[in-house]
N, CA, C and O atoms as a MOPAC input file, in Angstrom:
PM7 MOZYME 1SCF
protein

 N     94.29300 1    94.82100 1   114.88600 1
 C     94.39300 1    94.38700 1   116.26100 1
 C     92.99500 1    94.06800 1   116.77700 1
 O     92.14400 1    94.95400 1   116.69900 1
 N     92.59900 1    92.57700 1   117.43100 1
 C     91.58900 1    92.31000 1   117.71200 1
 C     91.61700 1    92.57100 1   119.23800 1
 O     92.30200 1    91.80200 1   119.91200 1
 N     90.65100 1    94.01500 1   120.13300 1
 C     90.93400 1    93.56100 1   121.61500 1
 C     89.82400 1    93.32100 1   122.04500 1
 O     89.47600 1    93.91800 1   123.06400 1
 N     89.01700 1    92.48300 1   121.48700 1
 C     87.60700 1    91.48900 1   122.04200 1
 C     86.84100 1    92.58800 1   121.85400 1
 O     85.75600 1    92.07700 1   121.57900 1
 N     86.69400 1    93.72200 1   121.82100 1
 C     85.84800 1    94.78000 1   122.34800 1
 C     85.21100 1    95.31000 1   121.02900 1
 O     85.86200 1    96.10300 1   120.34800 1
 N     83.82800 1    94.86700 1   120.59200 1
 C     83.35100 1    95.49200 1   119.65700 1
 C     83.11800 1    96.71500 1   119.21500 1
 O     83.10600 1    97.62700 1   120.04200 1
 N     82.82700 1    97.06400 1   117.49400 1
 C     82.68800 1    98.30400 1   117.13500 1
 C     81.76200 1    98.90700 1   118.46600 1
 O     82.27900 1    99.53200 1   119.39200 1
 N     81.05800 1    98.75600 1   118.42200 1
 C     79.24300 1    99.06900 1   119.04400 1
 C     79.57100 1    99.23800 1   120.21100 1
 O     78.91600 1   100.20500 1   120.60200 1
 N     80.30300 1    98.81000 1   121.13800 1
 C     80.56600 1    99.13300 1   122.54200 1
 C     81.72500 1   100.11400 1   122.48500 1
 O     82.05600 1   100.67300 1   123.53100 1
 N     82.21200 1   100.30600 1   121.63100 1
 C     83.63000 1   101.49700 1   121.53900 1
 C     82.58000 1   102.62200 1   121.10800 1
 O     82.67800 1   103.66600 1   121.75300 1
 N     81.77400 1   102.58900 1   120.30500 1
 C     81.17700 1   104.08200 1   119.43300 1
 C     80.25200 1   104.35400 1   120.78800 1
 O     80.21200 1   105.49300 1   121.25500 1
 N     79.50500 1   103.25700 1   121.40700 1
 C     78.56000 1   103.64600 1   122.30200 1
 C     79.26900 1   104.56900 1   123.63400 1
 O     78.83900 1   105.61500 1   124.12000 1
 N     80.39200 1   103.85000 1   123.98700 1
 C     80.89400 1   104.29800 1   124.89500 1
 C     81.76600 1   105.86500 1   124.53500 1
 O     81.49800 1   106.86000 1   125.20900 1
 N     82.39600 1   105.90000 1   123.85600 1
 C     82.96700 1   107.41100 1   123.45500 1
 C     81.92000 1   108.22900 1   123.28000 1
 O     81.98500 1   109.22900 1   123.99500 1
 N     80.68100 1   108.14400 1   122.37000 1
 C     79.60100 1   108.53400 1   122.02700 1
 C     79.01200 1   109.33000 1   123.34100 1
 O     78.48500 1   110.43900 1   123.26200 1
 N     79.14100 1   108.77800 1   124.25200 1
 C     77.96400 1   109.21400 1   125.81000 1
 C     79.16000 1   110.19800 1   126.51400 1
 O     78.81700 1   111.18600 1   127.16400 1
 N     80.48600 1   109.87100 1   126.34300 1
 C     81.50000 1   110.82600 1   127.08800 1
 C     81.70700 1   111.99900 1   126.51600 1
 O     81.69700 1   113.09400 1   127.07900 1
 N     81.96600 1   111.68600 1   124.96900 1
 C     82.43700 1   112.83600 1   124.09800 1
 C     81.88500 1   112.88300 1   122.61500 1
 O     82.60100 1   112.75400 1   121.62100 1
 N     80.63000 1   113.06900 1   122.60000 1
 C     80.09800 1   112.89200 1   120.99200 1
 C     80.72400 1   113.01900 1   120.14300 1
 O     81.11700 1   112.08200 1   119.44800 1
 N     81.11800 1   114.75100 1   119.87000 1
 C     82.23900 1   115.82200 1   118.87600 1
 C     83.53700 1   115.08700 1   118.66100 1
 O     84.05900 1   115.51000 1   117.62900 1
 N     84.41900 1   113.94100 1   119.36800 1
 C     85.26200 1   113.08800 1   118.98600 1
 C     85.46700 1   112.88200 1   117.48300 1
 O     84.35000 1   112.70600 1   116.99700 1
 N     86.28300 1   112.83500 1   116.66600 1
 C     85.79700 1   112.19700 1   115.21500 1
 C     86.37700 1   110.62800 1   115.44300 1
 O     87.37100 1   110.26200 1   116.06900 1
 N     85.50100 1   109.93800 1   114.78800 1
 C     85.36900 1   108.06700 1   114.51500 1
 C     86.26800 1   107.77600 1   113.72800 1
 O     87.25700 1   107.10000 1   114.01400 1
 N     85.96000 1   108.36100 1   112.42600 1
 C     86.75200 1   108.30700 1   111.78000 1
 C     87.00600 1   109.04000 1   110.17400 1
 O     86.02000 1   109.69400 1   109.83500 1
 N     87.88400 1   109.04100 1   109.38100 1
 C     87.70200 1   109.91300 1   108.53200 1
 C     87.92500 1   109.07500 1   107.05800 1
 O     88.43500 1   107.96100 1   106.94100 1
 N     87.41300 1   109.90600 1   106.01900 1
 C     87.41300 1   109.33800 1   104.48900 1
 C     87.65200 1   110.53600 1   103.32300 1
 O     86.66000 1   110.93800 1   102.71500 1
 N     88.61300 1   110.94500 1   103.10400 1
 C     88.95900 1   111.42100 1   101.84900 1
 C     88.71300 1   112.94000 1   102.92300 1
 O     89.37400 1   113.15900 1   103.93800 1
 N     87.43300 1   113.98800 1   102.29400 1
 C     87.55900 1   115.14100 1   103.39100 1
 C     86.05000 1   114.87200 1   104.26900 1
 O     85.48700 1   115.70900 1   104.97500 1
 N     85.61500 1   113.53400 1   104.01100 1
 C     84.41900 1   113.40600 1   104.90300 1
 C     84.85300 1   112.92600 1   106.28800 1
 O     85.80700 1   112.15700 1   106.17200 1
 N     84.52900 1   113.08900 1   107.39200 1
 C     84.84400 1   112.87800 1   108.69700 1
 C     83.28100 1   112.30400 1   109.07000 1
 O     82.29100 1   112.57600 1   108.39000 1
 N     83.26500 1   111.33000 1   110.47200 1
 C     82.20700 1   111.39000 1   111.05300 1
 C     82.59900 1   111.75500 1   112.72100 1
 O     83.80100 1   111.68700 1   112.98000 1
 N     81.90600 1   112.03900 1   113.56800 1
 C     81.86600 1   111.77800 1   115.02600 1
 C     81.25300 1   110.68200 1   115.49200 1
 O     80.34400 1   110.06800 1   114.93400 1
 N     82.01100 1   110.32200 1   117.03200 1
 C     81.44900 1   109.35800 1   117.82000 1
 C     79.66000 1   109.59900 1   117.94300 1
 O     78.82800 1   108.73400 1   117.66700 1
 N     79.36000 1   110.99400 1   118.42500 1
 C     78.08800 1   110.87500 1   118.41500 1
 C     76.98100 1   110.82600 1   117.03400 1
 O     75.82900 1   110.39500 1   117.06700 1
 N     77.82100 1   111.49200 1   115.64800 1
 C     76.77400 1   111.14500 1   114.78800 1
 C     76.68400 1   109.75300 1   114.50200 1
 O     75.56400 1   109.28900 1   114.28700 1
 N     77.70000 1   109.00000 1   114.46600 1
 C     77.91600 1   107.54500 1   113.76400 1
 C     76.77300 1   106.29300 1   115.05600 1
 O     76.17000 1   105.27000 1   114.73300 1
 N     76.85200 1   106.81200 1   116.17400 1
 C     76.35500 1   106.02400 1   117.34500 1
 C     74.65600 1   106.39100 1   116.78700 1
 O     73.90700 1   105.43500 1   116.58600 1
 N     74.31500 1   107.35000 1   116.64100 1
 C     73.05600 1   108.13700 1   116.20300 1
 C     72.40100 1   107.53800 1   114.62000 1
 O     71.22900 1   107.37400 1   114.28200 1
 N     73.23500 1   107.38800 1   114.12700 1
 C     72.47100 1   106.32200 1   112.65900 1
 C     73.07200 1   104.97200 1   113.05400 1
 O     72.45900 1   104.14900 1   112.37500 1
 N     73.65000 1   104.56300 1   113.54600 1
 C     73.84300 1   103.04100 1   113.85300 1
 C     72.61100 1   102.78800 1   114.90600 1
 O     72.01100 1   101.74000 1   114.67000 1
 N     72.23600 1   103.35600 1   115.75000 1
 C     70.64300 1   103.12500 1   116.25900 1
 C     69.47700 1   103.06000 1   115.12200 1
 O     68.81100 1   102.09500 1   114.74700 1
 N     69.46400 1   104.22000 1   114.76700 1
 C     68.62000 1   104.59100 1   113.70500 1
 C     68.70500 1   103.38200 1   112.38200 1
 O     67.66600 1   103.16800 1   111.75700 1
 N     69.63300 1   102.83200 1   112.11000 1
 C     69.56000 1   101.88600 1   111.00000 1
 C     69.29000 1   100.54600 1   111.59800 1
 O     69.02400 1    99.56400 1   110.90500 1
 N     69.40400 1   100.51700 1   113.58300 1
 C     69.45700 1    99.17500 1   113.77100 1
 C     68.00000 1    98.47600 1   113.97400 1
 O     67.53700 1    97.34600 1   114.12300 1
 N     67.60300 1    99.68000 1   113.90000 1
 C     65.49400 1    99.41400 1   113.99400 1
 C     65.34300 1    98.78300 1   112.44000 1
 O     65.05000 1    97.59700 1   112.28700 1
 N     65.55500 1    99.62700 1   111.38200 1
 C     65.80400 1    98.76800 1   109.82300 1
 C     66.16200 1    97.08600 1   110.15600 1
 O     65.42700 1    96.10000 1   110.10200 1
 N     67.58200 1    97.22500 1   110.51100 1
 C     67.54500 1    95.91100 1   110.25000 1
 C     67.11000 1    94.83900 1   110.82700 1
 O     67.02900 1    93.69900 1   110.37000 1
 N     66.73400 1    95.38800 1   112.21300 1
 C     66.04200 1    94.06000 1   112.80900 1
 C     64.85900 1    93.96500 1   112.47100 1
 O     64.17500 1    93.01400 1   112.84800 1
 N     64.38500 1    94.93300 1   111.69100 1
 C     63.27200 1    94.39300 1   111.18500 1
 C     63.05400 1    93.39400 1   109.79600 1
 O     62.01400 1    93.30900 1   109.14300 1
 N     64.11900 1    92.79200 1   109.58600 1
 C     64.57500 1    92.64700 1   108.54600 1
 C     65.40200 1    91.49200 1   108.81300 1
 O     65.92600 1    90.95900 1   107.83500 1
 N     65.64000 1    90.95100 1   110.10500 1
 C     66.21400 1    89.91800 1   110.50500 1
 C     67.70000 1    90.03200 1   110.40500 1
 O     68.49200 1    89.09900 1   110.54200 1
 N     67.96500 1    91.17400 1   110.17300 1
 C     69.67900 1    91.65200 1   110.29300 1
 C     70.37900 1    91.73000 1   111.33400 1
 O     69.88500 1    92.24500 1   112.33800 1
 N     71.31400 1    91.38000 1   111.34100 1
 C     72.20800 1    91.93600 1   113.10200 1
 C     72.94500 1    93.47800 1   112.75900 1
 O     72.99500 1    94.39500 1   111.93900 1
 N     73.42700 1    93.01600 1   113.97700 1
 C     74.03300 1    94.49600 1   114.56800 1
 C     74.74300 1    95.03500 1   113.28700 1
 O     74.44600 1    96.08800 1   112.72300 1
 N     75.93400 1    93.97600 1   112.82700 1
 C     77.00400 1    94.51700 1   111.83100 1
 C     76.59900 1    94.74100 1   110.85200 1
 O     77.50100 1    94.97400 1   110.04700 1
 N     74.92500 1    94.84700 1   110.15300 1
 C     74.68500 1    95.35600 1   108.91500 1
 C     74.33800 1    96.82800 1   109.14100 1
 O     74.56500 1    97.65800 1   108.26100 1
 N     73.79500 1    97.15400 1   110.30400 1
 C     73.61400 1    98.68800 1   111.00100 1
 C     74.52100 1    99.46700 1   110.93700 1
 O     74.41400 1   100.61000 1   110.49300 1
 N     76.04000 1    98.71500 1   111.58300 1
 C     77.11800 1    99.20300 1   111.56100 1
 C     78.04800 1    99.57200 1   110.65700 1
 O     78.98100 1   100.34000 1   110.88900 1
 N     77.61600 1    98.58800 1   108.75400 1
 C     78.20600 1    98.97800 1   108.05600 1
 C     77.49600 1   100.15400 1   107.24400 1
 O     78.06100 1   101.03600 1   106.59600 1
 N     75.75200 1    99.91100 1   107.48100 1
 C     75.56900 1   101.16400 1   106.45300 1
 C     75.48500 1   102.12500 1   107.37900 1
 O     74.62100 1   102.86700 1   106.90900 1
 N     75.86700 1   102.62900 1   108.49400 1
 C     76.19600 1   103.50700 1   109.27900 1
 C     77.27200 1   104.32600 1   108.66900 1
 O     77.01800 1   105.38800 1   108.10100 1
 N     78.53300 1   103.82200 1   108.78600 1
 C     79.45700 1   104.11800 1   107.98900 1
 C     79.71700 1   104.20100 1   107.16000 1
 O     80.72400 1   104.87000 1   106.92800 1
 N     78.77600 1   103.39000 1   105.78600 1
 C     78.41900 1   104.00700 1   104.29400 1
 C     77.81200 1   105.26100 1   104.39600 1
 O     78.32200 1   106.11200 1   103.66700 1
 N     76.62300 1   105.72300 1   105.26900 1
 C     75.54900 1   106.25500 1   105.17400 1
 C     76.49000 1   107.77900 1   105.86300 1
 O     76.08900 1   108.94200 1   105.81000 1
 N     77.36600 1   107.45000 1   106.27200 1
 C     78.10400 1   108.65700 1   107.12500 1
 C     78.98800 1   109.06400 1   106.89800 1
 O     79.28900 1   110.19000 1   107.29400 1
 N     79.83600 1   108.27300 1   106.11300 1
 C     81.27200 1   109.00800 1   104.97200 1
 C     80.77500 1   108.83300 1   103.54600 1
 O     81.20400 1   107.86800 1   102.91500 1
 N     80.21100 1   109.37900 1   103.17200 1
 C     79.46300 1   109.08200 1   101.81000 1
 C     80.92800 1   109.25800 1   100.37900 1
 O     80.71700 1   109.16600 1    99.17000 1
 N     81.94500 1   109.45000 1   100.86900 1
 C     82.86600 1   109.07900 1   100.04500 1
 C     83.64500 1   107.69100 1    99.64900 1
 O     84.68500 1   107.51600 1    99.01400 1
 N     82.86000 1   106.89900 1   100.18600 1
 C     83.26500 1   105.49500 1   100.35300 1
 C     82.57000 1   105.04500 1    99.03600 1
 O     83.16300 1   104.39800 1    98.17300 1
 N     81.07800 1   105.49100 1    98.92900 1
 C     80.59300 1   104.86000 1    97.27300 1
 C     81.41300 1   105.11800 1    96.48200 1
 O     81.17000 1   104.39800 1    95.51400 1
 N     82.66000 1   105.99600 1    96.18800 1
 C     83.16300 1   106.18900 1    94.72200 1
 C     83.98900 1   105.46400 1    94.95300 1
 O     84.60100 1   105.56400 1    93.88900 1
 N     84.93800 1   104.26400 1    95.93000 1
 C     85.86000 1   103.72000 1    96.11100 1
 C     85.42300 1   102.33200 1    95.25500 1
 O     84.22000 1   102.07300 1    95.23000 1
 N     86.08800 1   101.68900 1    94.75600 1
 C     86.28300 1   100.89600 1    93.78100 1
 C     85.70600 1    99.17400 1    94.39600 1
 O     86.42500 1    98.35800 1    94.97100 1
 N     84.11200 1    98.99100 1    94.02300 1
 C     83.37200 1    97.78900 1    94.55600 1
 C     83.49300 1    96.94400 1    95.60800 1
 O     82.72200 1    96.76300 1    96.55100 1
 N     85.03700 1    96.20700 1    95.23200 1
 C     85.74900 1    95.65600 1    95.87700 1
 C     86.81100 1    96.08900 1    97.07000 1
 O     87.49000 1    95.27400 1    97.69400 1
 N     86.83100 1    97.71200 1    97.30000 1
 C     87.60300 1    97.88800 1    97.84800 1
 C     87.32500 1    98.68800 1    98.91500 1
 O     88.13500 1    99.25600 1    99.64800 1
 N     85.20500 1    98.71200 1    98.99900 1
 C     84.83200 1    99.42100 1    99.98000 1
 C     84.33200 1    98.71500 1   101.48900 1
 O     83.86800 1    99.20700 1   102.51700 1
 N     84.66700 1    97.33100 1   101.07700 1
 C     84.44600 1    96.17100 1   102.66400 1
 C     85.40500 1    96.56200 1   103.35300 1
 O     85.35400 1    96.92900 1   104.52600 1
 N     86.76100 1    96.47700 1   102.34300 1
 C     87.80600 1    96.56800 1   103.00600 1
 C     88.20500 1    97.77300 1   103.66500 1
 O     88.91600 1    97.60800 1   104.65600 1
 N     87.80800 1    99.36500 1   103.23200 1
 C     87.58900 1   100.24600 1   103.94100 1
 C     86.97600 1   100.09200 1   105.29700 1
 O     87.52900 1   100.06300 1   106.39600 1
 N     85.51700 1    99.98600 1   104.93000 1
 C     85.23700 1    99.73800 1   106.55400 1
 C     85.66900 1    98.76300 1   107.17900 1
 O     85.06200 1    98.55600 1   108.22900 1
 N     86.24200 1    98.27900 1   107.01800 1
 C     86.81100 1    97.35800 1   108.35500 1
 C     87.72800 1    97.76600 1   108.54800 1
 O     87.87300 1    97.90400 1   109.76300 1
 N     88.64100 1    98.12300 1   107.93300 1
 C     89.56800 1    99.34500 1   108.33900 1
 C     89.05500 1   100.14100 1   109.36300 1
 O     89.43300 1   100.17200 1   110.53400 1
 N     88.27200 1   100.70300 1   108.89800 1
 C     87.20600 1   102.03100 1   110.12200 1
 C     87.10800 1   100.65800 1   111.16100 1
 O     87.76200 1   100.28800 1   112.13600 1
 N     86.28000 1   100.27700 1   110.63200 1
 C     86.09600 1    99.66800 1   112.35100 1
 C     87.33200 1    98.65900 1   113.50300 1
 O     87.08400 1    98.17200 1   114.60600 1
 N     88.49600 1    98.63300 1   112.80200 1
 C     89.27000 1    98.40700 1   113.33200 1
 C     89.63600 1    99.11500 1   113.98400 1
 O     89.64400 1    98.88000 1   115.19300 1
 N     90.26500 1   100.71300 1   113.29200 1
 C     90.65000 1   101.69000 1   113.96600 1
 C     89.88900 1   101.73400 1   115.23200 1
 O     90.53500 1   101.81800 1   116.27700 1
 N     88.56500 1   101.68500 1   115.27200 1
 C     87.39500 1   102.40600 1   115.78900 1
 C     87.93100 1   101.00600 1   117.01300 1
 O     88.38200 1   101.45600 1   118.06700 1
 N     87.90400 1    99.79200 1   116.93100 1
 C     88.05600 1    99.19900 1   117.98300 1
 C     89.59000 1    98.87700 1   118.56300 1
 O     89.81000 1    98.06800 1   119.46400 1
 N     90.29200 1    99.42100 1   118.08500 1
 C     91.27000 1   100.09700 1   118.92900 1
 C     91.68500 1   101.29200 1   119.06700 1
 O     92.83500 1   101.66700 1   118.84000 1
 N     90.82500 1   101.92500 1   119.42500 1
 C     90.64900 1   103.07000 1   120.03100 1
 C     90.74800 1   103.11600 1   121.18500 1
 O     89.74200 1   103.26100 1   121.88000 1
 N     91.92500 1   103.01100 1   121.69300 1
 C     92.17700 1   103.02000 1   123.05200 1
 C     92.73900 1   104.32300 1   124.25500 1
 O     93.25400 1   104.32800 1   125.37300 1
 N     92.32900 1   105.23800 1   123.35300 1
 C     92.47000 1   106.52200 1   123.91300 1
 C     91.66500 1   107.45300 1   124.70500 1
 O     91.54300 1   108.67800 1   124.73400 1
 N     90.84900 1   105.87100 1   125.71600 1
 C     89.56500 1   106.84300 1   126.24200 1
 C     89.82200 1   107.53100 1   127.51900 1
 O     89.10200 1   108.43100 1   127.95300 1
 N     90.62200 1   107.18500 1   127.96600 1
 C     91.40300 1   107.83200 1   129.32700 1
 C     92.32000 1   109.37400 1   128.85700 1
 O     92.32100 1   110.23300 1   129.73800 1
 N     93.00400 1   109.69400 1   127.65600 1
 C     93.00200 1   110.57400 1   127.33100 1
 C     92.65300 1   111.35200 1   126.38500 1
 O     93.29600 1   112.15400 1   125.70700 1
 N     91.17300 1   110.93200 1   126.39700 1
 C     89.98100 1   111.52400 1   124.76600 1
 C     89.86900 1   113.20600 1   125.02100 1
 O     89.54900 1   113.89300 1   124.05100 1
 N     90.15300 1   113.91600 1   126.42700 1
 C     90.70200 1   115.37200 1   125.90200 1
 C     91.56500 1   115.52700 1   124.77400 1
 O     91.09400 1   116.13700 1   123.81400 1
 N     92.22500 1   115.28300 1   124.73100 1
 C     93.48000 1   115.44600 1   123.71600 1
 C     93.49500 1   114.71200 1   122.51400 1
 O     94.49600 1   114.40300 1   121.86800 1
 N     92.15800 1   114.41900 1   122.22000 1
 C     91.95500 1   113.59700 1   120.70100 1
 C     91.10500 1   114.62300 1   119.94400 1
 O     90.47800 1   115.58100 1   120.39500 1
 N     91.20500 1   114.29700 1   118.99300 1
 C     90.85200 1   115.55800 1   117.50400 1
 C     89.20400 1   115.54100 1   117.87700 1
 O     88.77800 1   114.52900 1   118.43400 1
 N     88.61600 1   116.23600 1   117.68800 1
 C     87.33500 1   116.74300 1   118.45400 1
 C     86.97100 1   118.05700 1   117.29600 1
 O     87.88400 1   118.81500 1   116.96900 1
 N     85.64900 1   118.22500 1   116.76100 1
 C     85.30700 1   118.83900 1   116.30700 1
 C     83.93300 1   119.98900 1   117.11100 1
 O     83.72200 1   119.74800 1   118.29900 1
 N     83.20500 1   120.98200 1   116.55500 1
 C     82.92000 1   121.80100 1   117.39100 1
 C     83.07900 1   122.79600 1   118.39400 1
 O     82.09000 1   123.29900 1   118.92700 1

């Protein structure tokens, strides 16, 4: 489901309300809104230095943060994350993010 609303403005925005949220999960690795928002900054200094945009930040964010994604099969780890970041941008549960799985 495309609702215009990018990864980066969904992680940023959950991120500042409710860090401990989880983003999303991989095998028994999990990340949170606030760690994943926290290396997607941190990687986005890398890539612009490097003439990269946003979405290369955003994918090794999510390599760099479910580290169970390297053993997934070459071809079948794009398609993971975009998975994640689909989920992640319809995430439309910010009006009732009490009641979403929350770690801590």
């Amino acid at each position: 489901m495309d609702t215009g609303v990018s990864a980066v403005a969904v992680i940023e925005k959950v991120a500042a309300t409710r860090p401990a949220r989880v983003a999303a999960e991989f095998g028994d690795d999990f990340v949170t809104y606030g760690r994943l928002n926290s290396t997607i900054q941190a990687y986005r200094v890398v890539m612009d230095a490097h003439g990269m945009g946003e979405q290369a930040a955003v994918f090794a964010a999510v390599l760099g943060t479910l580290p169970g994604l390297a053993d997934e099969t070459p071809g079948r780890v794009t398609d993971r994350v975009a998975d994640i970041l689909r989920a992640i941008t319809g995430d439309t549960e910010w009006a009732h993010i009490e009641e979403s799985r929350q770690v801590g």
